[in-house]
N, C-alpha and C positions, 0 to 999 in steps of 0.2 A: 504494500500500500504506500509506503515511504516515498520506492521510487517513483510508481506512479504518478505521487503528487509534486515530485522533483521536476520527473520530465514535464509535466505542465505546467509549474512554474518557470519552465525553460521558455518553453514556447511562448506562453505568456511575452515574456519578457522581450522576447528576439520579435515578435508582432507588436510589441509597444514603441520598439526602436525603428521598425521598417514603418511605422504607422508615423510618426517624425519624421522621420525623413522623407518621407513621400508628402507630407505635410508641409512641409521646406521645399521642395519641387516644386508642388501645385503654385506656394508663395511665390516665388519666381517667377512662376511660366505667369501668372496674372499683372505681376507687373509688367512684364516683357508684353503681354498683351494690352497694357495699357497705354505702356510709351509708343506701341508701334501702331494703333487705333490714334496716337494724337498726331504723327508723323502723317500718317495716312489722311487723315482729316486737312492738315496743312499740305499738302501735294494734292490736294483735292481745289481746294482754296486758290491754292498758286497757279494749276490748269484752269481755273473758273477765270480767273484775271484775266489768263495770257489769251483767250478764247474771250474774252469781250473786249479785252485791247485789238483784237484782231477783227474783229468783225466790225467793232465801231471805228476802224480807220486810222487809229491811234500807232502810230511809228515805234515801232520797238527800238530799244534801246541802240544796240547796233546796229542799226539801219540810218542809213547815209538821206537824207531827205532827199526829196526829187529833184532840186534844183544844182546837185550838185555836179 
C-alpha cells in the first residue's frame, strides 16, 4: 500500500510540474499573440493610408512630382 501511495504521489507531482510549465507556455504564446494582433493591426493601418494616398492622388513620398 506504501508504494502505491508513493508512486502516486510521484505522478502527482511530475503532472503538477508539467501542469506549470505548460502554464508558462500558454503565458507566452498569448503575449506573442498579442504583440503580433497589434503589429498586424498597425500594417493594417499603414496599407489603409498608402491605399487612400493613392487613390486620392496624393504623391508618395519618393515620387518626383510631375513637373520635374
Amino acid at each position: 500500500m506504501t508504494d502505491r501511495l508513493t508512486e502516486l504521489e510521484e505522478i502527482c507531482t511530475h503532472q503538477a510540474a508539467a501542469l506549470e510549465e505548460l502554464s508558462a507556455v500558454v503565458a507566452g504564446q498569448a503575449n506573442q499573440i498579442d504583440r503580433l494582433e497589434r503589429r498586424v493591426q498597425l500594417l493594417l493601418e499603414r496599407a489603409a493610408q498608402m491605399e487612400a494616398d493613392t487613390l486620392s492622388g496624393a504623391p508618395l513620398a519618393d515620387q518626383k512630382p510631375p513637373h520635374w
